[in-house]
C-alpha positions as CSV (number, residue, x, y, z in Angstrom):
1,X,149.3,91.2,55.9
2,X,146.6,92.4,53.6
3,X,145.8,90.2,51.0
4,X,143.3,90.4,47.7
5,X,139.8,88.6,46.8
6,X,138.9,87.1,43.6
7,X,137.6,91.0,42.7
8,X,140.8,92.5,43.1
9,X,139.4,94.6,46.6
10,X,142.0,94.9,49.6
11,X,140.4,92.6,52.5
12,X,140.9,94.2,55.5
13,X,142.7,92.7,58.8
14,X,141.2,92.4,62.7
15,X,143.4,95.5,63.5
16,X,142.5,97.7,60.7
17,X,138.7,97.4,61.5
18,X,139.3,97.4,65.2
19,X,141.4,100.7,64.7
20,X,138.7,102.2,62.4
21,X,136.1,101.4,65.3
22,X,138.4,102.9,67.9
23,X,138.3,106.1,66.2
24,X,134.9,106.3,66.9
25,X,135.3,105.4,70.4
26,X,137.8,108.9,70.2
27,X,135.2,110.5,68.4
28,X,132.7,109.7,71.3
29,X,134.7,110.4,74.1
30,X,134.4,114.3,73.0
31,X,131.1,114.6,71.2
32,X,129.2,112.5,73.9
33,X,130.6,115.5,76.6
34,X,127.9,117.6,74.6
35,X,125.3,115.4,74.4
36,X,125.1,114.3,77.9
37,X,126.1,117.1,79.9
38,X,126.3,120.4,78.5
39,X,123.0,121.4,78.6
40,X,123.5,120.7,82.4
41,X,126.6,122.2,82.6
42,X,125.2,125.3,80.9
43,X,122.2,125.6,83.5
44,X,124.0,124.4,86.7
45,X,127.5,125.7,86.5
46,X,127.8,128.6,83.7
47,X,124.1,129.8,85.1
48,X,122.2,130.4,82.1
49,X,118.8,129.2,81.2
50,X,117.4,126.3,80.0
51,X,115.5,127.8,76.8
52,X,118.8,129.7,76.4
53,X,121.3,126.1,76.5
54,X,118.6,124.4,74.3
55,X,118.6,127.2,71.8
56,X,123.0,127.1,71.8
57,X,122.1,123.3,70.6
58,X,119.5,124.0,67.9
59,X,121.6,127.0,66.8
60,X,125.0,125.3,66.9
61,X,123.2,121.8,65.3
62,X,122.5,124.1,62.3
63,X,125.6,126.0,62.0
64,X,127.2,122.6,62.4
65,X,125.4,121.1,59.2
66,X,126.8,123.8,56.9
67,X,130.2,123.5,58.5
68,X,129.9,119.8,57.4
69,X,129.6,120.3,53.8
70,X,132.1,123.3,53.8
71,X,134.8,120.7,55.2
72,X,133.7,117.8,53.0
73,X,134.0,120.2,49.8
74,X,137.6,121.2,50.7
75,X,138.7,117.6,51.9
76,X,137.9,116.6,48.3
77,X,139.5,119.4,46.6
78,X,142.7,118.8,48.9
79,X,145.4,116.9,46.9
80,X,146.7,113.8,48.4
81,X,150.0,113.5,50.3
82,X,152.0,111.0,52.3
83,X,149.8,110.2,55.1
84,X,147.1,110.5,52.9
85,X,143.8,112.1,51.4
86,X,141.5,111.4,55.2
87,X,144.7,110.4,57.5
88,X,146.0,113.7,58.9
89,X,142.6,115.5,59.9
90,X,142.0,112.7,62.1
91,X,146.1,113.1,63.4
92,X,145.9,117.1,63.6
93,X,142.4,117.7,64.1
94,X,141.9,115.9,66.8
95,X,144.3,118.0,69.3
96,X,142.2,121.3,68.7
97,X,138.8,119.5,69.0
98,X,140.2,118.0,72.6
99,X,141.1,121.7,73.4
100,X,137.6,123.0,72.3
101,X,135.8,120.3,74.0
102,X,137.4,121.7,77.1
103,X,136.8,125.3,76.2
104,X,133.3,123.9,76.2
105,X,133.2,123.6,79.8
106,X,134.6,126.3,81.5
107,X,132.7,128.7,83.3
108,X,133.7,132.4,83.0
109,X,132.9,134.9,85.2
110,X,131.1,137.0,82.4
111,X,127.6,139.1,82.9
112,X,124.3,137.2,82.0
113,X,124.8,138.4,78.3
114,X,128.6,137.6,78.2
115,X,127.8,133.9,79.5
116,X,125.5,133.1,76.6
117,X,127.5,134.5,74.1
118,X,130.5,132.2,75.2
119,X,128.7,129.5,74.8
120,X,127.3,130.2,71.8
121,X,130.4,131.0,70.4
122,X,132.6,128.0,71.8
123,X,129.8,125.3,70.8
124,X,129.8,126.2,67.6
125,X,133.8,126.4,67.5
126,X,133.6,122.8,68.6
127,X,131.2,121.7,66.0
128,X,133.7,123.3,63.4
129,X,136.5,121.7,65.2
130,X,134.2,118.7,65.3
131,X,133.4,118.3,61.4
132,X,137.2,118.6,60.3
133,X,137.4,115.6,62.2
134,X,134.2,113.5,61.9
135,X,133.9,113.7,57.7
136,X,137.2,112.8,56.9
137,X,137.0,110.0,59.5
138,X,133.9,109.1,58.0
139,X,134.9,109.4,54.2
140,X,137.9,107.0,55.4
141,X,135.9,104.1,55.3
142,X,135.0,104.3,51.2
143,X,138.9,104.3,50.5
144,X,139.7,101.8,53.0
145,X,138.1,99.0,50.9
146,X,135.3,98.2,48.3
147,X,134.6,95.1,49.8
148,X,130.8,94.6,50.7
149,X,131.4,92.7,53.6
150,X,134.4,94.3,54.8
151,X,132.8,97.3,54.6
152,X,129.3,96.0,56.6
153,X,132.1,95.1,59.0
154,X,133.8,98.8,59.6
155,X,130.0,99.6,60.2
156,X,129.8,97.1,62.6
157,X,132.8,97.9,64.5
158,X,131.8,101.9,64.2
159,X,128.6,100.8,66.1
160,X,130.4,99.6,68.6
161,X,132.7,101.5,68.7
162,X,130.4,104.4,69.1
163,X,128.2,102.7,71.3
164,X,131.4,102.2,74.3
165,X,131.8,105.6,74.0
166,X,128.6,106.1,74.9
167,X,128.5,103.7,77.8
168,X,131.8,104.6,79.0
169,X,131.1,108.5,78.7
170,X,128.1,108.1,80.9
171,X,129.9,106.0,83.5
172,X,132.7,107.7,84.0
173,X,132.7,111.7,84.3
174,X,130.0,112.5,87.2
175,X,131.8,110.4,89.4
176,X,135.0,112.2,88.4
177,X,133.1,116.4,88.9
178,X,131.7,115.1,91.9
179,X,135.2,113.9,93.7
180,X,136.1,117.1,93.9
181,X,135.3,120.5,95.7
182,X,133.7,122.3,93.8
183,X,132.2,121.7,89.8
184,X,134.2,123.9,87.7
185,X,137.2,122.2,88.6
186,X,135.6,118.5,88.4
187,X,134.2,119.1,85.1
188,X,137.6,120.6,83.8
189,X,138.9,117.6,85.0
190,X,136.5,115.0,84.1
191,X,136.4,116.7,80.3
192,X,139.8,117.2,80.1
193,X,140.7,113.2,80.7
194,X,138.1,112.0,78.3
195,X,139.6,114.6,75.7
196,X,142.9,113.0,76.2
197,X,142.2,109.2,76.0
198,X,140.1,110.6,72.8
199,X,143.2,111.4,71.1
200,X,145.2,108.5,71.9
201,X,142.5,107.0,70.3
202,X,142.4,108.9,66.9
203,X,146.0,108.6,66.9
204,X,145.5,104.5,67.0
205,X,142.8,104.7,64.0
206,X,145.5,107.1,62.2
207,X,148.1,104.9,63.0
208,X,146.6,101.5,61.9
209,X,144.2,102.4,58.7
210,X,145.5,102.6,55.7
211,X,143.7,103.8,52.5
212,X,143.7,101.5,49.8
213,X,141.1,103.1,47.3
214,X,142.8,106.1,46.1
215,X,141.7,108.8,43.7
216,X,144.0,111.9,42.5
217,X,141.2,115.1,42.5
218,X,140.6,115.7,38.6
219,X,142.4,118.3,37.3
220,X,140.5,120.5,35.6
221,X,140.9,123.3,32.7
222,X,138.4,125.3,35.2
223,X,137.9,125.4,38.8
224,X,134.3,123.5,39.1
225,X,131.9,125.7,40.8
226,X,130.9,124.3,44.1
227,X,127.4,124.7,43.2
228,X,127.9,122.1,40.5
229,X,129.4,119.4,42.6
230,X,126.0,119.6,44.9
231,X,123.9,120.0,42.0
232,X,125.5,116.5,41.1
233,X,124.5,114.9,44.0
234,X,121.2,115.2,42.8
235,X,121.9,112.6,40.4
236,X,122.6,110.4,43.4
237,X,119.9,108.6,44.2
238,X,120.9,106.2,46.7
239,X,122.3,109.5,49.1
240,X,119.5,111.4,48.6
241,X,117.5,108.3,49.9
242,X,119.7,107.9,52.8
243,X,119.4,111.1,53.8
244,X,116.2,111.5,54.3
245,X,116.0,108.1,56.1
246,X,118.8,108.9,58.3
247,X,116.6,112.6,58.9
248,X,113.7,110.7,60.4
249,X,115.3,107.7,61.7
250,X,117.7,110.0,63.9
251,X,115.0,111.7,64.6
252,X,113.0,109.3,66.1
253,X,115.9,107.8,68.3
254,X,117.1,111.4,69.2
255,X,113.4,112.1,70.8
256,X,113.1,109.0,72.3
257,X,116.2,109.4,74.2
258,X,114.9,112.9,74.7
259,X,111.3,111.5,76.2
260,X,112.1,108.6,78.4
261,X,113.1,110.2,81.6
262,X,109.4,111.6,81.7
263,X,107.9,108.2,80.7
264,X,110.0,106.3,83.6
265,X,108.8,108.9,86.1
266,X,105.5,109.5,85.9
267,X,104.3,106.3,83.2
268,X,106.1,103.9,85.3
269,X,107.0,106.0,88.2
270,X,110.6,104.3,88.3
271,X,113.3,107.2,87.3
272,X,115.7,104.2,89.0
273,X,115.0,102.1,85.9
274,X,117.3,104.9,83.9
275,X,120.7,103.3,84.7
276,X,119.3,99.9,83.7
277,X,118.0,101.3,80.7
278,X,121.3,102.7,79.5
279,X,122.7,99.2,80.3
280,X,120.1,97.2,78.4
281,X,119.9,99.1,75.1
282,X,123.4,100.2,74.8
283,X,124.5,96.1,75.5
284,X,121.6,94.8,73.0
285,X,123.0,97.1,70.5
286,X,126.6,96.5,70.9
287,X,125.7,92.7,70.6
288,X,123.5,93.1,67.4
289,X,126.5,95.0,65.9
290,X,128.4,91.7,65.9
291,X,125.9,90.2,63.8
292,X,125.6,93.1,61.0
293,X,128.4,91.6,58.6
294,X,126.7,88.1,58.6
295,X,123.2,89.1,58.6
296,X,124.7,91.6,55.3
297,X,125.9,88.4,53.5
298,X,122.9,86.2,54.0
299,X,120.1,89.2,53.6
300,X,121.8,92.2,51.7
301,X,122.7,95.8,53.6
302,X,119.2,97.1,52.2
303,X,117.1,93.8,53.5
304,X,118.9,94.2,56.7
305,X,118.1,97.8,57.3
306,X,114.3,97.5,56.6
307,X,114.4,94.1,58.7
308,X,115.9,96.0,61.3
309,X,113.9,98.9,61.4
310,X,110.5,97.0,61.4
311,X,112.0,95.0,64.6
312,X,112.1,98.5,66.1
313,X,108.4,99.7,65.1
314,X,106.7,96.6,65.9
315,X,108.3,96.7,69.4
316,X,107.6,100.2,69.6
317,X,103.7,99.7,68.1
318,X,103.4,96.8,71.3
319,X,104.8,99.4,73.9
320,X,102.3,101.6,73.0
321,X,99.5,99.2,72.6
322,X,100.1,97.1,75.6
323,X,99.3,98.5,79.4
324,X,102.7,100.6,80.7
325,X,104.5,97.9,82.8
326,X,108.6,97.5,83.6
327,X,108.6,93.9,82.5
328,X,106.7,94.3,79.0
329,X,108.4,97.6,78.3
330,X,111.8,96.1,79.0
331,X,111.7,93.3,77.0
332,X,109.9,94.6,74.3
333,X,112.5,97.6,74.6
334,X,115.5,95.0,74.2
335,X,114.0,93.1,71.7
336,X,113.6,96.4,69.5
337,X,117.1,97.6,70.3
338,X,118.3,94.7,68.9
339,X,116.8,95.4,66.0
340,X,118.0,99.2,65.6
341,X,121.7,97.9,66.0
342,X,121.5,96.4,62.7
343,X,119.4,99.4,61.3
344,X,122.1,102.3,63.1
345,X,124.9,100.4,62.2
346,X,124.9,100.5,58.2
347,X,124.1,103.8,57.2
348,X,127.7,105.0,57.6
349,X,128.3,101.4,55.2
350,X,126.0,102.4,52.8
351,X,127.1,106.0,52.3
352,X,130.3,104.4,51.5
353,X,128.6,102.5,48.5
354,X,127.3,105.9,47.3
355,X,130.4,107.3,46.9
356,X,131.5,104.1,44.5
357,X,127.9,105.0,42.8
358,X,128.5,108.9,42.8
359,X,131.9,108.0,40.8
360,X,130.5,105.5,38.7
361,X,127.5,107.8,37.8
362,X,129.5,111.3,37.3
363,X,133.1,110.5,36.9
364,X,133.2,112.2,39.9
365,X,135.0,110.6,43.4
366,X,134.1,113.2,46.2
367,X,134.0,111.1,49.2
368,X,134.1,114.4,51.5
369,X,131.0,115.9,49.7
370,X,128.9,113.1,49.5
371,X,130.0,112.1,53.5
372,X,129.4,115.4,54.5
373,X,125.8,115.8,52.8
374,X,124.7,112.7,54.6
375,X,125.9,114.3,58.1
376,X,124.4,117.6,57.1
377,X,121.3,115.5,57.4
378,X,122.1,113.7,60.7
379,X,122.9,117.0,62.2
380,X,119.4,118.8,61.1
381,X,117.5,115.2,62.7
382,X,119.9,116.5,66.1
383,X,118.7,119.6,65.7
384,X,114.9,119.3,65.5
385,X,115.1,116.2,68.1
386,X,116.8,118.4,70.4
387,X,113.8,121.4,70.4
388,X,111.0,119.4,69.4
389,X,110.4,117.4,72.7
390,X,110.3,120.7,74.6
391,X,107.2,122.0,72.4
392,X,105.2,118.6,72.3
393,X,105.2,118.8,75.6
394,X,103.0,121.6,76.1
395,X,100.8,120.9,73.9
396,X,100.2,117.6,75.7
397,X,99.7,119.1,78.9
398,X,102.8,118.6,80.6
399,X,103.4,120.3,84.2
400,X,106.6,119.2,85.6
401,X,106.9,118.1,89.4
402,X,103.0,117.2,89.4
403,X,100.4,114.8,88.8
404,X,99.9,114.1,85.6
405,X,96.5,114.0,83.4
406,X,95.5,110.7,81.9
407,X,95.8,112.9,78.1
408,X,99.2,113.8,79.1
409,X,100.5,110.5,80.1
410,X,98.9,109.2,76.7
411,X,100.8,111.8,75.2
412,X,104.2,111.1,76.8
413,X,103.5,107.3,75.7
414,X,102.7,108.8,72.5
415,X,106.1,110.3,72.1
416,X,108.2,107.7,73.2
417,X,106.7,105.1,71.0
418,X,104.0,105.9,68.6
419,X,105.8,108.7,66.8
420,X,109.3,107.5,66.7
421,X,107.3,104.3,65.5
422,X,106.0,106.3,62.7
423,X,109.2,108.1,61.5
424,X,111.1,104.7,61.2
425,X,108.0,103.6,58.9
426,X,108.5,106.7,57.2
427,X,112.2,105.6,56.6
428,X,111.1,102.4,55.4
429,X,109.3,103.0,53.1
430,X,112.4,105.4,51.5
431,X,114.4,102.7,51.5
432,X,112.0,100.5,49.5
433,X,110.9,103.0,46.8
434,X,113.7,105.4,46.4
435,X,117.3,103.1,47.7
436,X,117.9,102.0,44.2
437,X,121.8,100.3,44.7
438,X,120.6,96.6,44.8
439,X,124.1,94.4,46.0
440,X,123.8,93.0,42.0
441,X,124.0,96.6,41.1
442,X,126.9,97.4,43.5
443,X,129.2,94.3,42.5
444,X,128.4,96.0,38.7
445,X,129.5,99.2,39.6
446,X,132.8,98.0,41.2
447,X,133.6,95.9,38.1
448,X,133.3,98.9,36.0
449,X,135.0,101.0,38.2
450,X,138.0,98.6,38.1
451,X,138.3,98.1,34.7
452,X,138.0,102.2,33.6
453,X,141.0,103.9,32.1
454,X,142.9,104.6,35.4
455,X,144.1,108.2,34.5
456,X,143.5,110.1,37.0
457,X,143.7,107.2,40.0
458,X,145.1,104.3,41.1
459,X,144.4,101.3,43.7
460,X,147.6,100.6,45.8
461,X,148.5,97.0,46.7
């Protein structure tokens, strides 16, 4: 059973932050398909180009972004009703998102033309399909408590969550497409399974969350203009701030992920080191997860953020510093990891606290709007990760399937550590000047939010 702190917020049980973390694991098991093997898909089995598949993601990464703030603008306009406010996007949504991800990878028998249009057009259905999913999931998390730790520890299990799926994802399907005859019918098969066990898992998170922080949409003499509730979020200073650190820290992981096949093969001539890899910095980081709610209590979310982003660039400056060797890289790789887990982990927390602030500042509770705007900027990081790689390559001199120079291999060193290094400074030093919402400041505006007339909202038992 739930029970109260001495604040009056709803402390959460083991199963509802389990369940919340699960969600993400459902999440995963369909956006992961994308990000790990579409782009092969695309060249290998539908038989288009390369510069074509990477130019689906950049557009579709875009498109997405906008479809994010759409859906968070009409989640919050949506009046609340027995399953509540988030609940049934993440019940209904997820059956046509599991049916787009499939869509996603099938193979028509089109012309050239025809083929990239498809997937053009079915990517970007699944983004759609994704967002009325993903921001309400996300949102979920402000109105399931306003608990500082219990809310470091939904992050925490969201982390890990996502980081399973992850793991799992790149496990499981190959070995699935390549049991059978031919690849159309193994990826069908190999999507389609991971689509299913993705909504038995979104049904679990519906099943098992409950939200507790619940606020009736104002009603209003006139419809608000939806240019006025962005041109509020202006006023938001700890969003705006986490926006742009989430623009270049996902950035910076993105291109890394992006760069490290090439620095394995010809840096360290080792591409074998890749499963290893996977192994090592998705483990480190569902470890350092675990410790987010703890280190959150002793340090602050802020302090822990910068702590564990300057974990990440000094292991990153040493990488780059040091002469390229497996054992220096991988330690000095796991010893960073660790310290991104804490860093990748609280963001989704945090945003959660700007929604409490957004109210508190503008009277205003749009948990879609503000959720959404902080994924518009996650997806534009995706985005410009995804086609910048391709371009710093040539300009460092890259030549696949040869030899490298000694100015390239600099360069691909450059790219996996020195500038992702530099874009997670760049987010510090947002987060030190411009993240305002100090925990003495939070526990304020909780207090006041509490003790306001409550009008127009309510906080169940």
């Amino acid at each position: 059973m739930n029970t109260m702190d001495n604040s009056g917020s709803k402390k959460l049980t083991l199963k509802e932050k389990v369940s919340y973390g699960l969600g993400d694991v459902g999440n995963g098991f369909m956006f992961d398909m994308g990000q790990i093997y579409l782009l092969k898909f695309y060249t290998d089995v539908l038989g288009i180009s390369a510069y074509w598949g990477g130019l689906v993601f950049l557009v579709s990464k875009i498109f997405d972004a906008f479809a994010d703030s759409t859906v968070g603008a009409f989640v919050d306009k949506r009046k609340i009703g027995k399953r509540g406010k988030f609940r049934p996007f993440i019940l209904f949504g997820s059956i046509p998102l599991a049916i787009m991800t499939v869509i996603s990878f099938m193979a028509p028998d089109f012309s050239g033309t025809g083929k990239i249009v498809f997937a053009f057009v079915t990517y970007m259905a699944f983004g759609l399909a994704y967002s009325i999913v993903n921001i309400p999931y996300g949102s979920l998390a402000a109105s399931m408590t306003q608990d500082s730790v219990d809310r470091a520890s939904l992050g925490s299990f969201r982390a890990i969550g996502s980081q399973f799926a992850m793991l799992i994802s790149g496990m499981v399907v190959i070995p699935i497409v390549l049991y059978f005859p031919n690849q159309k019918l193994g990826y069908t098969v190999g999507i389609g399974t991971m689509a299913l066990i993705g909504v038995i898992f979104h049904y679990i998170c519906y099943r098992n969350t409950n939200e507790n922080v619940i606020r009736e949409p104002k009603v209003e003499k006139e419809k608000v203009p939806m240019s006025k509730l962005f041109k509020l979020l202006l006023s938001n200073r700890p969003l705006i701030a986490l926006c742009f650190v989430c623009l270049f820290m996902v950035a910076a992981s993105n291109l890394r992920t992006a760069v490290q096949l090439y620095y394995l093969q010809y840096n360290l001539k080792n591409t074998g080191l890749m499963t290893l890899l996977s192994f090592t910095s998705i483990g480190i980081a569902v470890i350092g997860s675990f410790f987010i709610p703890a280190l959150v209590k002793r340090l602050g979310k802020k302090n822990t953020f910068i702590m564990g982003l300057l974990i990440g660039i000094v292991a990153d400056a040493l990488n780059f510093l040091l002469p390229a060797s497996v054992p220096a890289f991988l330690t000095l790789l796991s010893i960073g990891s660790l310290g991104l887990s804490f860093a990748m982990g609280l963001p989704w927390v945090m945003v959660a606290d700007a929604v409490d602030y957004h109210e508190w500042k503008t009277g205003q509770r749009t948990e879609g709007i503000v959720y959404s705007s902080y994924s518009f900027f996650r997806k534009l990081a995706q985005a410009l990760a995804g086609f910048i790689p391709g371009v710093a390559l040539g300009l460092i001199g890259y030549v696949p399937n040869a030899e490298q120079t000694a100015g390239t291999l600099l360069g691909i060193k450059g790219l996996m550590f020195l500038v992702p290094a530099g874009l997670n400074l760049i987010a510090v030093v947002i987060l030190i000047v411009v993240y305002n919402l100090t925990e003495d400041l939070y526990i304020k505006i909780i207090d006041e939010l509490k003790n306001k007339p409550k009008t127009n909202d309510s906080l169940s038992a």
